[in-house]
C-alpha positions as CSV (number, residue, x, y, z in Angstrom):
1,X,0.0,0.0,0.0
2,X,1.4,3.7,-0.7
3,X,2.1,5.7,2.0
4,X,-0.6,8.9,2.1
5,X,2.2,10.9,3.8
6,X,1.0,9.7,7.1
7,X,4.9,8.6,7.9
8,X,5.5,12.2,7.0
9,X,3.4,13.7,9.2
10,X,4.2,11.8,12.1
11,X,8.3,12.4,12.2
12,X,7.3,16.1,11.4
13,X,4.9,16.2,14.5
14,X,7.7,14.2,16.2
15,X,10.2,17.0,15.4
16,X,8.1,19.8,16.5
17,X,7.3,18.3,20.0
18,X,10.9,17.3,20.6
19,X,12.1,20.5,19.8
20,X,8.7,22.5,22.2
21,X,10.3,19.7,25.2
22,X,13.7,21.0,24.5
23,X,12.8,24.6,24.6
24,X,10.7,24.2,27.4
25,X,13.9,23.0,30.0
26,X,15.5,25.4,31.9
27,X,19.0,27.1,30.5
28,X,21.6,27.7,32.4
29,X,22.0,30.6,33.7
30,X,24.8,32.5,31.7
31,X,28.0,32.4,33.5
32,X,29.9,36.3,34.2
33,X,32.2,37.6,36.9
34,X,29.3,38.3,39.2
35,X,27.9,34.7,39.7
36,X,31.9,33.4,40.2
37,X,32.3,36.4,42.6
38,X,28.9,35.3,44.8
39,X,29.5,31.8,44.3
40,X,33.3,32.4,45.8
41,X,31.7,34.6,48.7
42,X,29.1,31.4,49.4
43,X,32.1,29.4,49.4
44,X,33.9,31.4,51.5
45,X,31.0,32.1,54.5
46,X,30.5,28.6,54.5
47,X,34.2,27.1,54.8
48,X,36.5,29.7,54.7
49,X,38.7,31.6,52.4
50,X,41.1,29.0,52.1
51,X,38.2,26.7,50.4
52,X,38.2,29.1,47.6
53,X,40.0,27.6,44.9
54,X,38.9,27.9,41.1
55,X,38.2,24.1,40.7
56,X,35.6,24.4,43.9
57,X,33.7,27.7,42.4
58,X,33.5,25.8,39.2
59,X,32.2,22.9,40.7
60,X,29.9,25.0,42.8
61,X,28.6,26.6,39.3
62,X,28.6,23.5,37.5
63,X,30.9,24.9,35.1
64,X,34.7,24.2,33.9
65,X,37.8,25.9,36.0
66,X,38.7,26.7,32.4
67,X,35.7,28.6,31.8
68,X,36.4,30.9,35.1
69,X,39.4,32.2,33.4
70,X,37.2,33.9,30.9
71,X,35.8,35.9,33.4
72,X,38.6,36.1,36.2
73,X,42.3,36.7,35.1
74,X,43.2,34.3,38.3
75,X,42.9,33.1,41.8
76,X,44.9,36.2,43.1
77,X,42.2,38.1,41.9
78,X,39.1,36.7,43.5
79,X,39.8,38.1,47.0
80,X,39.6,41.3,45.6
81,X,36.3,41.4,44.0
82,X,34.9,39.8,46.4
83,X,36.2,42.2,49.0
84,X,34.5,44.4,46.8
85,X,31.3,42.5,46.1
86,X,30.8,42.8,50.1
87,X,31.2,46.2,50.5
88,X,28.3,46.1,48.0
89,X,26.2,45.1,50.5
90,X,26.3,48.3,52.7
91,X,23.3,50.0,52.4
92,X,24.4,54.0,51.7
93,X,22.7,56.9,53.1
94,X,21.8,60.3,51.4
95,X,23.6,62.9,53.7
96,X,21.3,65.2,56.2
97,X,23.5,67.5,56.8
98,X,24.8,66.3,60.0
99,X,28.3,64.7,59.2
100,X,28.9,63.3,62.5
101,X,25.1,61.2,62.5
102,X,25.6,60.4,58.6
103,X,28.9,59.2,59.0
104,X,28.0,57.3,62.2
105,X,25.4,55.4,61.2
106,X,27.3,54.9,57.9
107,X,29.9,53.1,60.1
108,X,27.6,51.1,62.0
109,X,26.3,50.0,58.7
110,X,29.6,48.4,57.1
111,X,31.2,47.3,60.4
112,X,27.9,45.0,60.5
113,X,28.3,43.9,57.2
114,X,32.1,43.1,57.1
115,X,31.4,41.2,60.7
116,X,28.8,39.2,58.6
117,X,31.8,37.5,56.3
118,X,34.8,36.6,59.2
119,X,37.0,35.2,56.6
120,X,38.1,38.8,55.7
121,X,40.3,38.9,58.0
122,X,42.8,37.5,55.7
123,X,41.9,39.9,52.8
124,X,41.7,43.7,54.5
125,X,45.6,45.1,53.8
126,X,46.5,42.9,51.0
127,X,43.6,44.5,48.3
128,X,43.5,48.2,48.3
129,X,39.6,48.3,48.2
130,X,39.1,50.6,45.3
131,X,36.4,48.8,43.3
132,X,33.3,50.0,42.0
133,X,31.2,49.5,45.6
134,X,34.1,50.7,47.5
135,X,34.3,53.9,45.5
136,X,30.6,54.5,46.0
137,X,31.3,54.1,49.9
138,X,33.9,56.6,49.5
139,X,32.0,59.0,47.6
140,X,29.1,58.3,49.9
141,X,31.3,59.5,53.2
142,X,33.0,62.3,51.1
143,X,29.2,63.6,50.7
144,X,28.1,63.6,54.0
145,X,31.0,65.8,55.0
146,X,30.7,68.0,52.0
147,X,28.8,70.9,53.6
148,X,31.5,71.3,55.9
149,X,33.5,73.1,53.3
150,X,36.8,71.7,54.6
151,X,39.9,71.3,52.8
152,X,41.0,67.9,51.4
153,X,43.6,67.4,54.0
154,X,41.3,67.8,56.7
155,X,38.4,65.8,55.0
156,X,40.8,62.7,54.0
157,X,41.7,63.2,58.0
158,X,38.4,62.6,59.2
159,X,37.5,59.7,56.8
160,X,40.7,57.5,57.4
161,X,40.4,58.0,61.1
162,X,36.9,56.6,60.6
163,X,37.9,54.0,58.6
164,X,40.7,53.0,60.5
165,X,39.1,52.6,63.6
166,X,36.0,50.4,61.6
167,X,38.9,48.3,60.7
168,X,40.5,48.0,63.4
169,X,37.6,46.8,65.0
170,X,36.3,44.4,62.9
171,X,39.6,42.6,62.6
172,X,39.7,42.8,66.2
173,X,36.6,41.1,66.7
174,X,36.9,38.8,63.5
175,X,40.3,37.3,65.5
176,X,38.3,36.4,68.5
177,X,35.4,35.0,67.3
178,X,38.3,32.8,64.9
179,X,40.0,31.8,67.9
180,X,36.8,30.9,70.2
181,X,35.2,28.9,66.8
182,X,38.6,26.8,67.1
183,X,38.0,26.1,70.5
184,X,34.6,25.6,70.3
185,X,34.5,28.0,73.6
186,X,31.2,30.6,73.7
187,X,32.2,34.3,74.5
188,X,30.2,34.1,78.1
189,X,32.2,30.7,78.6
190,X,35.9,32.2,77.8
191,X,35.0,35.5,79.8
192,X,33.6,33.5,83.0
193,X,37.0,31.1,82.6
194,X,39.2,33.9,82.9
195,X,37.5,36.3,86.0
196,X,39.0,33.9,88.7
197,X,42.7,34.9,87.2
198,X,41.3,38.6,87.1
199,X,40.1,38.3,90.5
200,X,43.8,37.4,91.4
201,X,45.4,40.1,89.3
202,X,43.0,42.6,91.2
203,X,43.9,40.8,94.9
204,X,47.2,41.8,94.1
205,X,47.5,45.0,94.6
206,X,50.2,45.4,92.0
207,X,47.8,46.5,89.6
208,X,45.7,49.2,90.6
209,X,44.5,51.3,87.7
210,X,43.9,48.3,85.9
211,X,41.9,47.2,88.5
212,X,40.0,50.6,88.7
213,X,39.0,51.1,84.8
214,X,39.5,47.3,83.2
215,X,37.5,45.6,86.0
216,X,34.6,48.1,86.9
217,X,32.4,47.1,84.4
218,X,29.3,45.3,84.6
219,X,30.2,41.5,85.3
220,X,27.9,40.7,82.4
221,X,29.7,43.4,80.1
222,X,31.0,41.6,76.7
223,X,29.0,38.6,76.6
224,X,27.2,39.6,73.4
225,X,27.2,41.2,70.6
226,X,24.8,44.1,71.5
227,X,27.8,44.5,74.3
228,X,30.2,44.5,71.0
229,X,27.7,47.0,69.1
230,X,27.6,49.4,71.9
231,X,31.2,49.5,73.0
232,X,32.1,50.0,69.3
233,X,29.6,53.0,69.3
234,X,30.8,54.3,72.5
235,X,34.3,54.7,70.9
236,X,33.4,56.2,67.6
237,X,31.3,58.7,69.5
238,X,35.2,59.3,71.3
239,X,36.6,59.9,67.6
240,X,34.0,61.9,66.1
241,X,34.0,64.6,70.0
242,X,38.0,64.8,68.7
243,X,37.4,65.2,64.9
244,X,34.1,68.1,65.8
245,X,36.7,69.9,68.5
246,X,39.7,70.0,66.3
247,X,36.8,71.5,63.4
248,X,36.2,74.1,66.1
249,X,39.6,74.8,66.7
250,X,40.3,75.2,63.0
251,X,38.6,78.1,62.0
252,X,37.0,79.0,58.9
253,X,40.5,79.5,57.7
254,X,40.9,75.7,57.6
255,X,37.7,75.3,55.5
């Protein structure tokens, strides 16, 4: 018997079904520098900046090492963008008009953000941090002291001071919380197994401004990190009296 085109029909109804199911599955997503750089920071939250290796972000993108290159000249770099990727996170502030609130809250806002990813530590000093999300921090403090009129000396003053101290605190508290996690020790534990040698240094008498000022504070103070939040507060507001009276002193001379 001929065939009517029946056959035909069918492989071409075949073809356009197959190709309708084909469409139909998911592609994957396109792979760029910012999916390696988030898939590096995932990586590195989770395990630890040492786990970030360009065979594991592949892996973690189901992609090819090979195919990172494309998109990331090396290893060496990733620490850098992805320094830069977390500033990104900071949520900016448009300036009131009161530099000392703007840049305090500003602070607050990327010391709680760099505390968030502990395996910084080993990336703050090696990377100058002058990507696109750390520029628009910068500019973002520049603004909020912009009213003030001051001249670039003085304005670069007041930002590094504030960023060094940031820094310096993070890093500070980024080292403990490394050290108590390899211990496995809580920060209530370690600061309750160390007041009976306190109590000792303060029984002997050699000490006694230490005793006076380190060891008058609440016994609870420094268990948490509202403790943490508020001392780190307290000492900004230190740095900002110092930046506002050495403004004063300056004169409109020095503006």
């Amino acid at each position: 018997m001929a065939d009517t085109g029946g056959g035909a029909d069918a492989a071409r109804a075949e073809r356009l079904w197959a190709n309708m199911a084909a469409d139909d599955r998911p592609a994957r997503p396109v792979l760029d520098r910012r999916r390696i750089v988030e898939a590096a920071v995932r990586i590195a939250d989770a395990e630890g900046l040492a786990a970030v290796t360009m065979r594991r972000v592949a892996a973690e993108l189901g992609s090819s090492p090979m195919a990172l290159y494309r998109h990331v000249g090396g290893k060496e770099d990733l620490p850098q963008l992805m320094l830069d990727a977390v500033l990104g996170e900071v949520e900016l502030i448009e300036p009131t008009g009161d530099w000392r609130a703007d840049l305090r809250l500003l602070s607050a806002r990327r010391r709680a953000v760099l505390l968030a990813h502990t395996w910084l530590s080993g990336v703050f000093g090696a990377h100058p941090p002058f990507g696109p999300h750390a520029t628009d921090f910068i500019e973002c403090e520049l603004a909020c002291l912009d009213h003030l009129k001051a001249g670039p000396d003085t304005v670069r003053g007041i930002v590094g001071a504030v960023d060094v101290l940031v820094t310096g605190s993070v890093m500070r508290e980024m080292a403990e919380r490394e050290t108590l996690r390899g211990t496995g020790v809580s920060r209530p534990d370690a600061v309750d197994a160390a007041r009976p040698y306190l109590e000792k240094v303060a029984e002997s008498g050699r000490y006694p401004h230490f005793t006076k000022i380190m060891l008058a504070a609440p016994t609870d103070y420094g268990h948490t990190d509202d403790d943490e939040d508020a001392a780190f507060l307290g000492v900004l507001d230190c740095l900002l009296d110092g930046l506002e009276a050495r403004l004063s002193r300056s004169g409109p001379a020095a503006r």
